[in-house]
N, C-alpha and C positions, 0 to 999 in steps of 0.2 A: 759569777760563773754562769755559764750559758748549760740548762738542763739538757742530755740526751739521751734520746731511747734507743736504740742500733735495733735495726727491725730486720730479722733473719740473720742465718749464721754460716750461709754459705762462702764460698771461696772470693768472692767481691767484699763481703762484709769480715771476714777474716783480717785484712787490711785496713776498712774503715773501722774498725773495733779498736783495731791498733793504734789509729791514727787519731783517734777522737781521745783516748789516753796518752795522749803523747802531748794533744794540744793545752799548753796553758790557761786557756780562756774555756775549755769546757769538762764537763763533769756528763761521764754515763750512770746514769742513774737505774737504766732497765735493759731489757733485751727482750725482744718478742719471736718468737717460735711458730712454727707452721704446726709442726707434730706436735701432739699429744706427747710422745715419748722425751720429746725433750724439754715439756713442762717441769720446770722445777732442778732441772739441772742447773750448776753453774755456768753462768755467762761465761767467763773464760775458758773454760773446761771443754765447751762448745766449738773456740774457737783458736782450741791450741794453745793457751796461756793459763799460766798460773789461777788458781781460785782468786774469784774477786770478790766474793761476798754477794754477788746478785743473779739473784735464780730468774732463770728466762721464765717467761710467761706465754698463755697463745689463747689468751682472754682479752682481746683489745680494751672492756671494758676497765682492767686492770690497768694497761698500760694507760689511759685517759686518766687514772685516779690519780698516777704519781705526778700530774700536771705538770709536763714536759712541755721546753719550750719547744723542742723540735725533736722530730724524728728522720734519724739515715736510715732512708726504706733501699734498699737492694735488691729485691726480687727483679729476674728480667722483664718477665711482664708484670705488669701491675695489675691491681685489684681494685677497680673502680670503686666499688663501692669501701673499701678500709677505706681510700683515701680521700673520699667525702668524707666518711666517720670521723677521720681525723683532721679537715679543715674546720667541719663545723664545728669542732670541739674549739676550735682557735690553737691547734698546732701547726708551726710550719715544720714544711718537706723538703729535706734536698735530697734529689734522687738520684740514682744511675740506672734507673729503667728504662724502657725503650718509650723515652719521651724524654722533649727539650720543650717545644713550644704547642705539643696537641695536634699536630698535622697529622700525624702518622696514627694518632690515633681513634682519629674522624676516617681517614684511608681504611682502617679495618673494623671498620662498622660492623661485620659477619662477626667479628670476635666478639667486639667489646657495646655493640647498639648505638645506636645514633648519640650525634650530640655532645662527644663523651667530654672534648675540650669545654664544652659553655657548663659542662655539669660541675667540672672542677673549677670553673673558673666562680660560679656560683657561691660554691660551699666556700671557696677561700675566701668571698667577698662579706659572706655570709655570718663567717667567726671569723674577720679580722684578719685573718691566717695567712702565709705568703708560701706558693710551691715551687720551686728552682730544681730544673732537671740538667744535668751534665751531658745526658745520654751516653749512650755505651762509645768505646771506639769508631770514628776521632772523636766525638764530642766536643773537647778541649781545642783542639787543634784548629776548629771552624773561627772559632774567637782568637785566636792567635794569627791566621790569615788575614783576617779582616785589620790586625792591628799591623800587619807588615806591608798592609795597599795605605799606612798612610806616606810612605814616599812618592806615592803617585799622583802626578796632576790628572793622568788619563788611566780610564778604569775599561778595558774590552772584556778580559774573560778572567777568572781566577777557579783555577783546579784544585782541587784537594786530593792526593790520591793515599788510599792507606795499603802499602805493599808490604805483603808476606810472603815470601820467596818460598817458604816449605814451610806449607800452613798441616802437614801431616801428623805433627805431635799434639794436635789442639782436635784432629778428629772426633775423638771421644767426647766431644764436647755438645750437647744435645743440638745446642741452638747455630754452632757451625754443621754441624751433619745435615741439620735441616733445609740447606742448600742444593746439596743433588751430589753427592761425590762416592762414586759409586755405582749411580743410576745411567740410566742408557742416555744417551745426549736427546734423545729425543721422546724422555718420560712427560705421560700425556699431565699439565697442569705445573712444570716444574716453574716455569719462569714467573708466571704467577705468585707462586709461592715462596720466591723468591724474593719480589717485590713487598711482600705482605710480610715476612721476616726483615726487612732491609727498612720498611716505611719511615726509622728513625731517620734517615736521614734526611729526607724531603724536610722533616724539622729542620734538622742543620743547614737547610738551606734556606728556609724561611728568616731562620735566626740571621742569616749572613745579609741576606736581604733586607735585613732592618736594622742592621746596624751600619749597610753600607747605603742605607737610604734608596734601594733599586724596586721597584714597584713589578714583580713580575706576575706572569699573564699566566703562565702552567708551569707544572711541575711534574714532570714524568722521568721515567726508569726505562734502559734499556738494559738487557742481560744477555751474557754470555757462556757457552759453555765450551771447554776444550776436553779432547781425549787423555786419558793415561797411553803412555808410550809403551808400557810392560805390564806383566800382572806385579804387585804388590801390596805387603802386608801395612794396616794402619792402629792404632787406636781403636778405632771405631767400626772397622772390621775389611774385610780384604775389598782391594780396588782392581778390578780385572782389566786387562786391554780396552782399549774402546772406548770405557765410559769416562764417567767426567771428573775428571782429575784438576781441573783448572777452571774458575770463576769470574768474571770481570761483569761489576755492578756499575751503571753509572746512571747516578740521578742529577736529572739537571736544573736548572733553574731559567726557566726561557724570557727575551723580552722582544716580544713582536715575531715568536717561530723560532727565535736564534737564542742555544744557549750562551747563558754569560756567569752562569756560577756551576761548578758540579764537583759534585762529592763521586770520588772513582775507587772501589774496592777492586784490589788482585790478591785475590787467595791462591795461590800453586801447589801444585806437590812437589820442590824440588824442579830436577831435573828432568821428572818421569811425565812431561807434558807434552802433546804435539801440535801448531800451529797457534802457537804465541807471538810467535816474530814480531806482530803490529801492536802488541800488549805493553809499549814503552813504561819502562819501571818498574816490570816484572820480575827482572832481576835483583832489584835494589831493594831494603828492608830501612822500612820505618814510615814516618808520614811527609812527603812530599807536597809540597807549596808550589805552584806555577802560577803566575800573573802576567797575564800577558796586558802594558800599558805605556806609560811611558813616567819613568824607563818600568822594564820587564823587571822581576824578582823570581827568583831560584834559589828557596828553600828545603833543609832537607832534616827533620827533626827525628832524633833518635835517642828514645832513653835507653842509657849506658849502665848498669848492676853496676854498684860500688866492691863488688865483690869478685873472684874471679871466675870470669865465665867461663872459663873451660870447666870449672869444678862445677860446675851449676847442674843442678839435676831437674827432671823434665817438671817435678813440684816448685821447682827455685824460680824457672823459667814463666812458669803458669801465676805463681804468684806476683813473682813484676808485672804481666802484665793486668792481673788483679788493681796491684796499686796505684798504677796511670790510671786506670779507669775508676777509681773507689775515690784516692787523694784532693779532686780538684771538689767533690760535694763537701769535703769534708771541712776544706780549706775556706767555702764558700759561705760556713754557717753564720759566723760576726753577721756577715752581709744582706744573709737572707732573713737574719731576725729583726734589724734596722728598718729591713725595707718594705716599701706600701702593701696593704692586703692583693692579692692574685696571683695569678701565673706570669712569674718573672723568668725572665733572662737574661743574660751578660749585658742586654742594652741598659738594663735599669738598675743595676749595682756596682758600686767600684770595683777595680780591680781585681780578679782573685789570685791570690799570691799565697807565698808559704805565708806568712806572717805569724810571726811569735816560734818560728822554727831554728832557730838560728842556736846550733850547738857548737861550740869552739873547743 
């Protein structure tokens, strides 16, 4: 049995708690806490489930003693320095923090200080240890494009785009607010900071560029912002005429000036948006594939609640999309414990798949 620690107990890990107890091949052994307050509560108790018998902790040196082979770390952004603590110690990481391969996180040097990829890459070489990031939504879906360009003799451009038709129920959501929705189309520093919350991707594009063997030259972001058409109420709090109701990210992968890989977010509010018309797929909801080669491929991926959606309440809704994003670290740990000491990625372990899921 493979040791794990579930590191925080938020709505990402609420899902990987579950899912790590579900997996045959691993044992949670700990739980680590940010708060004080919730030192010494039970782990499940924390995260919506029955008592399990293991009190969370928010002493890293504790979680180090139970000599775990691995930790599911969840926070969105990460903590430089735990996650050296816990390389050098010789633990691996599978994460769903806004990190896949370290691009994005050399891009926000202001945040996190220079270097911050060769620092991790160090400690994990350092204790042995191996870090595998999924990154937040698509994450997954980057590695799944690259596996449907292998019917192509010829490779031009291949698009990711991740569309939300009425991204309005997720408002309240710190790290979607932090986009501009709300804000005047033309708030001083917005696009900016748009970039620098989004930087995950530029990974997913690195990622795709090395597993589809493309050597690219830059990687830049361009962003968009559309009006609200009416006033209305959100989550997160009211959105007035005018301002920005509607988001289009797209980070591209260039080679010689010309994009040939890009990651495209469309966040909407519904209906209540104006001058989208050219926003193709803003209507449509899920993760969309487009290759243009030969031949062309038109994908359209969408996980479905086994349950019924109509009865789904805006918790049910929030936590599916928890589990797309929680599921694929969790699934990946056989792999990551296998595999060589560093900062890995889908190029350098097999498959990730359910494995050992299979209930009849």
């Amino acid at each position: 049995m493979i040791k794990v620690i579930q590191w925080t107990s938020g709505g990402v890990a609420r899902e990987t708690t579950r899912a790590i107890l579900s997996h045959p091949g691993l044992d949670l052994i700990g739980m680590y806490a940010y708060s004080q307050t919730k030192a010494g509560r039970d782990a499940g108790e924390l995260v919506g489930l029955p008592p399990l018998g293991i009190a969370a902790t928010a002493d890293i040196g504790r979680v180090i003693a139970l000599q775990p082979d691995v930790v599911s770390y969840n926070p969105l952004y990460p903590d430089i320095d735990q996650l050296c603590h816990l390389l050098y110690a010789g633990i691996n990481i599978v994460t769903t923090c806004n990190f896949i391969t370290g691009w994005g996180l050399n891009y926000q040097a202001n945040r996190y200080g220079p270097n911050v990829r060769q620092r991790l890459e160090n400690a994990a070489l350092a204790g042995g240890a191996s870090m595998f990031g999924t990154g937040i939504n698509p994450g997954h879906i980057n590695y799944q494009a690259c596996v449907m360009s292998s019917v192509c003799s010829e490779l031009e451009h291949l698009r990711i785009t991740e569309a939300v038709p009425d991204i309005v129920p997720f408002l309240g959501d710190p790290n979607i607010a932090a986009f501009g929705y709300g804000q005047h189309l033309n708030t001083p520093g917005l696009a900016a900071r748009q970039k620098e919350e989004s930087a995950v991707f530029g990974d997913a594009l690195e990622l795709m560029a090395s597993l589809l063997d493309i050597e690219l030259d830059e990687i830049r972001c361009r962003c968009e912002v559309a009006p609200a058409s009416e006033d209305f109420d959100t989550p997160g709090g009211a959105i007035a005429r005018g301002t920005v109701a509607g988001v289009r990210l797209r980070w591209e992968g260039c080679v010689n000036g010309r994009p040939v890989l890009e990651n495209q977010q469309l966040w909407v509010c519904g209906g209540r948006v104006e001058g989208i018309e050219d926003w193709k797929g803003a209507d449509k909801h899920g993760y969309i594939v487009d290759i243009r080669g030969n031949p062309n491929v038109h994908s359209v991926t969408l996980p479905i609640p086994r349950e019924d959606i109509s009865k789904m309440t805006l918790a049910d809704r929030n936590a599916l999309g928890m589990r797309i994003t929680g599921l694929p670290s969790i699934n990946a740990i056989p792999q990551v414990c296998a595999a060589e000491p560093g900062i890995r990625t889908y190029k350098d372990i097999p498959p990730v798949v359910a494995g050992g899921r299979l209930f009849v």
